[in-house]
C-alpha positions as CSV (number, residue, x, y, z in Angstrom):
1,X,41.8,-1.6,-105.4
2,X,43.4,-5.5,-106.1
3,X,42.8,-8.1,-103.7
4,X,43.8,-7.8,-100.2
5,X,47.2,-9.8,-100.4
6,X,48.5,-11.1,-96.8
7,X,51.5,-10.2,-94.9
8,X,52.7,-12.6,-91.7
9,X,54.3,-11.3,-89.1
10,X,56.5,-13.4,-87.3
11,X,58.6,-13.6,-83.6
12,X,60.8,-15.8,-82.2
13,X,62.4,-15.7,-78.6
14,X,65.1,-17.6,-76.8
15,X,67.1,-16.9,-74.0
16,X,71.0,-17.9,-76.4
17,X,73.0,-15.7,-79.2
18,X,73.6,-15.8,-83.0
19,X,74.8,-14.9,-86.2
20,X,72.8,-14.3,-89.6
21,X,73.8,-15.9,-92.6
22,X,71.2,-15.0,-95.1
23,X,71.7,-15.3,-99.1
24,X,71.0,-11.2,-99.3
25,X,70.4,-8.4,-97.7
26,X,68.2,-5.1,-97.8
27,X,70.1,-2.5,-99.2
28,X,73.7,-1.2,-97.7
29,X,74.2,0.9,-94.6
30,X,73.6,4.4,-95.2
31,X,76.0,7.4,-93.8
32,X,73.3,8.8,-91.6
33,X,73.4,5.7,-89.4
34,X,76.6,7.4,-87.4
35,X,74.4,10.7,-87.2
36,X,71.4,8.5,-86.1
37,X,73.2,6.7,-83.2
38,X,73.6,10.5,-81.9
39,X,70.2,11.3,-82.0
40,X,68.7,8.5,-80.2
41,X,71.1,7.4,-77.7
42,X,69.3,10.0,-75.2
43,X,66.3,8.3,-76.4
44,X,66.7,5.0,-75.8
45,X,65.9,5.0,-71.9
46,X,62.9,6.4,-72.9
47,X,62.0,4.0,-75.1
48,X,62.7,1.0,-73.0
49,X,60.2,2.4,-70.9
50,X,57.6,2.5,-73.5
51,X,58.6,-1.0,-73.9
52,X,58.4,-2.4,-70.3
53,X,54.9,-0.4,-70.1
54,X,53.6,-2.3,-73.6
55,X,55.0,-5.5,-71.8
56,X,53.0,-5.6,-69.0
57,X,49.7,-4.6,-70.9
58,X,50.5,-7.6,-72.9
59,X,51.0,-10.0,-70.1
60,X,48.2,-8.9,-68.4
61,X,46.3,-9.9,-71.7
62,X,48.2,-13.2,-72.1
63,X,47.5,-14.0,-68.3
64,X,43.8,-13.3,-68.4
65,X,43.4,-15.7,-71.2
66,X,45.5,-18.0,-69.4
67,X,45.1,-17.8,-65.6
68,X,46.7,-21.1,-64.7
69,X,48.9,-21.6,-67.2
70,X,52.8,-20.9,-67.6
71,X,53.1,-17.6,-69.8
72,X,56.7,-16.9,-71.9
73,X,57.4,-13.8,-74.0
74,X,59.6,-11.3,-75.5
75,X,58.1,-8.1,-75.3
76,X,61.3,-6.4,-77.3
77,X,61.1,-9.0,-80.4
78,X,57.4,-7.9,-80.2
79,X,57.6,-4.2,-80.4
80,X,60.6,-4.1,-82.6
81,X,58.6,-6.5,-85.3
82,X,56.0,-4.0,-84.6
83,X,57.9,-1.1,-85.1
84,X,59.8,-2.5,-88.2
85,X,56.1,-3.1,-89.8
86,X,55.4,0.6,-88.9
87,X,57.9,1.5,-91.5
88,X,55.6,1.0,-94.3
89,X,52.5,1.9,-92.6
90,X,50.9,5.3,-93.1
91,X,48.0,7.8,-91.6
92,X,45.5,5.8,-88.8
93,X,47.1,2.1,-89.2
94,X,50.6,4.0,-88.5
95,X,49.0,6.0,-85.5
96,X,47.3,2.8,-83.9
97,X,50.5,0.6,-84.8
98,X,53.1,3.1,-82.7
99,X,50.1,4.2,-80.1
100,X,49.1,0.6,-79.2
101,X,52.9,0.1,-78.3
102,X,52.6,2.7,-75.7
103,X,54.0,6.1,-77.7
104,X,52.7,9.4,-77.3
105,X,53.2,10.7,-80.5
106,X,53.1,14.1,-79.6
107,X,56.3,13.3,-77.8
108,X,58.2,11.5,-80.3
109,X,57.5,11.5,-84.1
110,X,57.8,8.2,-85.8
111,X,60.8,8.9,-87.3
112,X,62.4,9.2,-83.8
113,X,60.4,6.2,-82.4
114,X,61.6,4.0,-85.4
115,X,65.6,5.3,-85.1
116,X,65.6,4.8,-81.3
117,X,64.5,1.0,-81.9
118,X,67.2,0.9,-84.6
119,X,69.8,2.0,-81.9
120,X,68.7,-0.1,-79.3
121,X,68.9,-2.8,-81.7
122,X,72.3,-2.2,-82.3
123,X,72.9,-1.7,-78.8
124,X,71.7,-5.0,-77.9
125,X,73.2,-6.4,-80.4
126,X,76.9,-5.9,-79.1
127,X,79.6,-8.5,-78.5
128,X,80.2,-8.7,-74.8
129,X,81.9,-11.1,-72.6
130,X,80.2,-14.2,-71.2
131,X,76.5,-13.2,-72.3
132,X,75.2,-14.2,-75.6
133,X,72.4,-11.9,-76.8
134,X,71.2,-11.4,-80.3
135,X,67.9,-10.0,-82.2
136,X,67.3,-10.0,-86.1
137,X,64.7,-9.7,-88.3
138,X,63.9,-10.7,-91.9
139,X,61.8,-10.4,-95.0
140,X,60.4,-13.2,-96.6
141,X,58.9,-11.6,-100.1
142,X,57.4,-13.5,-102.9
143,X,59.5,-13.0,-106.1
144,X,56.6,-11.0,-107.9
145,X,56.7,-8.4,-105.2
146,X,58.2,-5.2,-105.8
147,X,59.2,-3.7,-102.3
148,X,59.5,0.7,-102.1
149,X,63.3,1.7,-102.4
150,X,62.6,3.8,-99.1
151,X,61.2,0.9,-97.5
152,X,64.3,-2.1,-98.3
153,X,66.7,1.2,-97.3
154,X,65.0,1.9,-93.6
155,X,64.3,-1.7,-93.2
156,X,68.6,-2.6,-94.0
157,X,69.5,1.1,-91.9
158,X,67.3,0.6,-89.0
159,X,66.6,-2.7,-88.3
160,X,69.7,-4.5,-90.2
161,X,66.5,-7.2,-91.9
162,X,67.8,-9.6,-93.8
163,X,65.8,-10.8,-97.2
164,X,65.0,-14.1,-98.9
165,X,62.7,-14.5,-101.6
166,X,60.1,-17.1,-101.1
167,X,57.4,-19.0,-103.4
168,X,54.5,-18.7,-101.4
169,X,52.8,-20.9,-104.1
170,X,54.2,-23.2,-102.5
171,X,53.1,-23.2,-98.7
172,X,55.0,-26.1,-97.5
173,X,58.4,-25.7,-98.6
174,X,57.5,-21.9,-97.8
175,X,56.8,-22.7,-94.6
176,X,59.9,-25.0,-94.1
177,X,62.2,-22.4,-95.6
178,X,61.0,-20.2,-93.2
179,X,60.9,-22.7,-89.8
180,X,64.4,-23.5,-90.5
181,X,65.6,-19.7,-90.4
182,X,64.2,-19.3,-87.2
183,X,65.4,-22.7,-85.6
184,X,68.7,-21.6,-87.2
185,X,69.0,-18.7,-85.6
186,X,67.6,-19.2,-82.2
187,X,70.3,-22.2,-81.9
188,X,67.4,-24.8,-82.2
189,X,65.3,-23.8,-79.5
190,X,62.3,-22.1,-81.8
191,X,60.9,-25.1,-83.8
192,X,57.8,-24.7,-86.3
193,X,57.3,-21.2,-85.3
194,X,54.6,-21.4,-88.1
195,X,51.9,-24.2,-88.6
196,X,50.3,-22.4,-91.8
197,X,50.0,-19.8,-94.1
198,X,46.9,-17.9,-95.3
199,X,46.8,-19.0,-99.0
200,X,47.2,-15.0,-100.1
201,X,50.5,-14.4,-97.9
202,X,52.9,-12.4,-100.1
203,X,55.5,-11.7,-97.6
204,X,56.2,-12.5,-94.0
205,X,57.9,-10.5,-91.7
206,X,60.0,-12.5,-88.9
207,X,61.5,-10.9,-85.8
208,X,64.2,-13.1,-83.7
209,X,65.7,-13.2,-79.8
210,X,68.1,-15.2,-78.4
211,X,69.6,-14.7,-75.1
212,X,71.9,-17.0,-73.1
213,X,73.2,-16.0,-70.0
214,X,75.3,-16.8,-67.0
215,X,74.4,-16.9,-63.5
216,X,76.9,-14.0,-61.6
217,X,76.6,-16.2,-58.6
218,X,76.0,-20.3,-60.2
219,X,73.7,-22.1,-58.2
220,X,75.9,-25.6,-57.7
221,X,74.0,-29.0,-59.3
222,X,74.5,-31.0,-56.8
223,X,72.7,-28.7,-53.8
224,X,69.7,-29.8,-56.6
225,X,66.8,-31.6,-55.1
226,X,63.5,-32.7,-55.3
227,X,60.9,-30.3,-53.3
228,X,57.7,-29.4,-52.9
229,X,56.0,-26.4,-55.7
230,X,52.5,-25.4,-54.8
231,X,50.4,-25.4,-58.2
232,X,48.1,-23.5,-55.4
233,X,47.2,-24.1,-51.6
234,X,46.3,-27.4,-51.8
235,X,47.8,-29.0,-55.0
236,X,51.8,-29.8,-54.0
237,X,53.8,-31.3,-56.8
238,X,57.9,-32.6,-56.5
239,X,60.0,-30.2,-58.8
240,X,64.3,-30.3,-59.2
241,X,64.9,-27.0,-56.7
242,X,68.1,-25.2,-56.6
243,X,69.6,-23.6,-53.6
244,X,72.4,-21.2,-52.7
245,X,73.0,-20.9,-49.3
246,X,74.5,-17.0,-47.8
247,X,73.7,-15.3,-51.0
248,X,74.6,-11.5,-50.9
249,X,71.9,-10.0,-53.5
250,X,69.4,-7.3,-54.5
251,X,66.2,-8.2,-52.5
252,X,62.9,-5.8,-51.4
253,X,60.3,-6.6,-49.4
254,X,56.9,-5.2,-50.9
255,X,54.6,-5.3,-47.8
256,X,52.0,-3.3,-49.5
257,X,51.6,-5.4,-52.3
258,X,52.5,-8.3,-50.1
259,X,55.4,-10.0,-52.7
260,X,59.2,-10.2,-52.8
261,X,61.4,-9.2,-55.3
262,X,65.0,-10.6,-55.9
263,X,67.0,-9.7,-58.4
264,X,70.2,-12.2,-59.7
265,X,72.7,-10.9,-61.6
266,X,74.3,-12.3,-65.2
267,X,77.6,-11.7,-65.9
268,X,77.3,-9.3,-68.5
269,X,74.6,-6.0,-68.3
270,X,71.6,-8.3,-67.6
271,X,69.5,-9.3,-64.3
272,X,66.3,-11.3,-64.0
273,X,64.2,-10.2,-61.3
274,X,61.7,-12.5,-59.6
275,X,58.7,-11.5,-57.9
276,X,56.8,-13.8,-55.5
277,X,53.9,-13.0,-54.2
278,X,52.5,-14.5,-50.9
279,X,50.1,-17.4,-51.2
280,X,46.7,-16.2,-52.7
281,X,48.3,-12.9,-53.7
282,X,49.1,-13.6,-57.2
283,X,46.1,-11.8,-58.5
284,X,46.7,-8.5,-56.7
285,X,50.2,-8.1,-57.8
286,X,49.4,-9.1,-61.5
287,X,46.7,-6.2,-61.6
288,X,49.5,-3.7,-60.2
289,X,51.9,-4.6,-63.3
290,X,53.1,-0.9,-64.2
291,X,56.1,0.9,-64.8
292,X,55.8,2.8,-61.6
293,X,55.3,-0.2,-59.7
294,X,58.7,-1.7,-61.6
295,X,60.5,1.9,-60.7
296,X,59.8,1.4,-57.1
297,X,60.6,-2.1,-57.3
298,X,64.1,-1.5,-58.9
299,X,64.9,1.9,-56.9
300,X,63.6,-0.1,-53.5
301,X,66.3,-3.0,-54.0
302,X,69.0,-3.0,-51.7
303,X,71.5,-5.9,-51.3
304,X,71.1,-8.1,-48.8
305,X,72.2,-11.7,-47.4
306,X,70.0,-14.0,-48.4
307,X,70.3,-16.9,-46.0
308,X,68.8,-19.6,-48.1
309,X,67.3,-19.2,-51.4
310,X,65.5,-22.0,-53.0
311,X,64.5,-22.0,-56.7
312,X,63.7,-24.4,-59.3
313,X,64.7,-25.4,-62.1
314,X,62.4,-25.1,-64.9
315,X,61.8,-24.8,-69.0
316,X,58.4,-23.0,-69.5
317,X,57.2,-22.0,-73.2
318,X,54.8,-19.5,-74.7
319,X,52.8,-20.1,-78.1
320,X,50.6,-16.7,-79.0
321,X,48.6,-16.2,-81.8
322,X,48.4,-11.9,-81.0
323,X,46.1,-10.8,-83.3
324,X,43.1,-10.5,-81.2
325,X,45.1,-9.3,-77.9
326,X,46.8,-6.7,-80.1
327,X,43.6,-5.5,-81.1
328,X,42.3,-5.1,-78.0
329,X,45.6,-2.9,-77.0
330,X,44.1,-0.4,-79.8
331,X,45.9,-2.0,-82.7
332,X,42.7,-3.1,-85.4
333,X,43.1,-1.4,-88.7
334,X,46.1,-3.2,-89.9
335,X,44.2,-6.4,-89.8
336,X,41.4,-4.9,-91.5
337,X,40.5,-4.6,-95.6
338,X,41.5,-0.8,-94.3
339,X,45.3,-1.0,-93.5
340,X,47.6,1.6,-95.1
341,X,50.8,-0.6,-95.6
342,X,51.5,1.5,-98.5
343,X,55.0,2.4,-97.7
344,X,56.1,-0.8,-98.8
345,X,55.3,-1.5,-102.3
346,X,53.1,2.1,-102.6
347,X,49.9,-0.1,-102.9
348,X,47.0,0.0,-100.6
349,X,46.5,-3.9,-101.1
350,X,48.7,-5.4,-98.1
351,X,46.5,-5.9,-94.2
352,X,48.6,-8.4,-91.8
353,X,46.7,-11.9,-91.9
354,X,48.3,-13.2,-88.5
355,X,50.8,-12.4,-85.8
356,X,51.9,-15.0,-83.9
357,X,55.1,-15.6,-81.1
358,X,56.5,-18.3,-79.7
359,X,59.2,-18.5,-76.7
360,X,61.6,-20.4,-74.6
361,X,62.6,-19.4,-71.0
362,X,64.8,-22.3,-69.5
363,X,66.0,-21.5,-65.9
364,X,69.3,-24.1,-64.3
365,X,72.2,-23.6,-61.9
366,X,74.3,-22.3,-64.5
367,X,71.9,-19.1,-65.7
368,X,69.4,-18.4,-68.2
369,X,68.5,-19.5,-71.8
370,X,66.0,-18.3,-73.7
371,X,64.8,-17.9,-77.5
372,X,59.8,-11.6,-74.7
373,X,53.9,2.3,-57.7
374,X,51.8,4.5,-55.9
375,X,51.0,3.5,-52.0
376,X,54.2,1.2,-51.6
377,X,55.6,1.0,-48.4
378,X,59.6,1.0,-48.1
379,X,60.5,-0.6,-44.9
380,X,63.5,0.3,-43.7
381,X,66.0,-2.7,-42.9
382,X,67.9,-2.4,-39.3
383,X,71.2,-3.3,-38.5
384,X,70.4,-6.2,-37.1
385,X,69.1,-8.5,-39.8
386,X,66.7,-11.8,-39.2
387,X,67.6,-14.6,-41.1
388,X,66.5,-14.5,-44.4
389,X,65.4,-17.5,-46.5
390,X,63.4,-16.6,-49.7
391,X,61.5,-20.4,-51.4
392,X,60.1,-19.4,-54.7
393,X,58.3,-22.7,-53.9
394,X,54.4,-21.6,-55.7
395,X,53.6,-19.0,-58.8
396,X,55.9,-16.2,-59.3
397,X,57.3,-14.2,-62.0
398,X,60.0,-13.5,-64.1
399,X,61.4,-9.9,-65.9
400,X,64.9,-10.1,-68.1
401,X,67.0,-7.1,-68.3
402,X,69.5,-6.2,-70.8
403,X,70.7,-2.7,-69.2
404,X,67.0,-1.0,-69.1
405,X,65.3,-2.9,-71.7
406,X,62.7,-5.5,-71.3
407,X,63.8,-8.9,-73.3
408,X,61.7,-11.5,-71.6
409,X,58.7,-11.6,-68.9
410,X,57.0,-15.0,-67.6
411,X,55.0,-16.1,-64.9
412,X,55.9,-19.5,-63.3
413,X,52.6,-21.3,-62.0
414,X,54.1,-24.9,-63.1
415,X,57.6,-25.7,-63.7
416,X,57.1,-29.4,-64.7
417,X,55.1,-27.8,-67.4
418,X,57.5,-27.8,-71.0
């Protein structure tokens, strides 16, 4: 066997939209893509939940290793970079690569798993009116390297990747070619995704969000002010707050896990939904992060006048190096002098060096940009409704919605943190 050569892998998110203008492409669009679409559709609620469930074990990896720190991801632009590299993965790394993102593949075969990501791509990918939402991927391939037919086909098909050849020779203009390609297409808002470059990399794999949306219901700048955010009981800081006075929105009261979730709408099929917990309750609400706790959560919301409802303003960021958390969420052999990445050049001589992700969540009166349960008690509301106010005035988090799928998650303990 040759030397191990390196393979990056690469993800960007931001809550904005764009186009690709690359100078090639992967392949052409095959007939079977109309026949796929057909296939997977019925999939593709299933697959968003695979996706919300890998999201949470993630952040409760990125929050453990960072307990009092802002956290900021795309879980999507994750898994689909994930699944894209699973097209050329074979036997164990292939297993542990599609297991580790939460699918029982006894279920759903990998062909399926890979197809439904390609339609949900697509999905996502639609033009709508007044939200801006677009993912892409690309291929960054030194010139020597001779990619598998199959592999630059599925790769165009599924995923729609986009290919530039690069002289990794030369790291730095590598690097720069690279950088600008992903500030490009996250309208500016993803800057130096990559610091460096293992001096083996052969090709680098890059994965892309960008998500701009508008408040349903704008919060109006000048009800801004400067209030009080509790970094924790006794540490008060002065943060920009918005407020909306007689808001009618989705709201639920968890008295079990002792939070509340409200949920504000985007024009467009998006919400973000934000969960406080009470004071000292952060901890307890974290650890009961599933998908049945989000079910109950989202089948529990009923609208509901909100009398007052203070938020503030904010721009938190997320920087991950994932090799190490993604190994501990079962995916190892890919990083090891054991990956089978031999579906895309049909040598066993390619492992994945690094994956790393950096996003952008900013939060203001007009909406959203961005370049990522068992024993609950449902208390029924009278008639006669106590005033409401809800003051997301210490930590809380964050999910984005587009339709069922995950886009971005982040937990707010510090908005004057950048």
């Amino acid at each position: 066997m040759s030397p191990l050569l390196a393979l990056g892998l690469l993800v960007a998110g931001f809550c904005p939209a764009v186009l690709c203008h690359p100078d090639s492409t992967l392949g052409r669009d095959t007939p079977a893509q109309g026949d796929q679409d057909n296939r997977t559709q019925v999939d593709s609620l299933s697959l968003a939940s695979r996706n919300t469930d890998f999201a949470f074990s993630l952040y409760k990896q990125l929050a453990l290793k960072n307990p009092d720190k802002n956290v900021a991801f795309s879980p999507f632009s994750i898994s689909a970079a994930l699944v894209f590299l699973s097209l050329g993965a074979h036997n164990n790394t292939l297993v542990e690569i599609l297991e580790g993102l939460k699918f029982n593949l006894t279920e759903a075969s990998e062909t399926d798993i890979q197809q439904g990501f390609g339609y949900l791509l697509r999905m996502l990918n639609q033009p709508r009116d007044q939200l801006l939402l677009s993912t892409g991927s690309a291929i960054f391939i030194e010139e020597q390297l001779q990619l598998l037919a199959k592999f630059k086909e599925e790769a165009r098909a599924l995923f729609q990747a986009k290919a530039f050849t690069t002289d990794f020779q030369q790291p730095k203009e590598a690097k720069k070619l690279i950088n600008n390609y992903v500030k490009k297409e996250t309208q500016g808002k993803i800057k130096d995704l990559i610091s460096d470059l293992d001096p083996q990399t052969v090709m680098v794999l890059v994965n892309y969000i960008y998500f701009k949306g508008k408040w349903e219901t704008p919060f109006d700048p000048r009800d801004t002010f400067k209030s009080v955010f509790y970094l924790n009981k006794r540490r008060p800081v002065k943060v920009p707050v918005m407020s909306i006075e007689d808001l009618t929105t989705p709201y639920f009261r968890d008295e079990a896990l002792s939070c509340s979730v409200v949920e504000l709408r985007y024009k467009g099929n998006a919400s973000a939904l934000f969960i406080l917990p009470d004071q000292g309750r952060m901890k307890e609400v974290e650890a009961s992060l599933n998908l049945e706790t989000l079910r109950k959560w989202k089948d529990s919301l009923r609208p509901r006048e909100i009398n007052e409802l203070y938020l503030p303003k904010f721009s938190i960021s997320g920087d991950y190096s994932l090799g190490n958390i993604l190994s501990q969420l079962g995916i190892r052999e890919v990083f090891s002098t054991q990956a089978d990445l031999s579906g895309i050049t049909g040598a066993k001589n390619l492992k994945v060096s690094q994956v790393v992700h950096k996003a952008v969540l900013d939060v203001a009166e007009t909406g959203t940009e961005a370049a990522a349960a068992t024993g609950v008690r449902i208390v029924a509301v009278s008639a006669k409704l106590d005033p409401l106010i809800v003051n997301l005035n210490r930590p809380f988090l964050l999910i984005i919605f587009n339709e069922n799928t995950t886009i971005f998650m982040g937990k707010v303990t510090d908005p004057r943190q950048a």
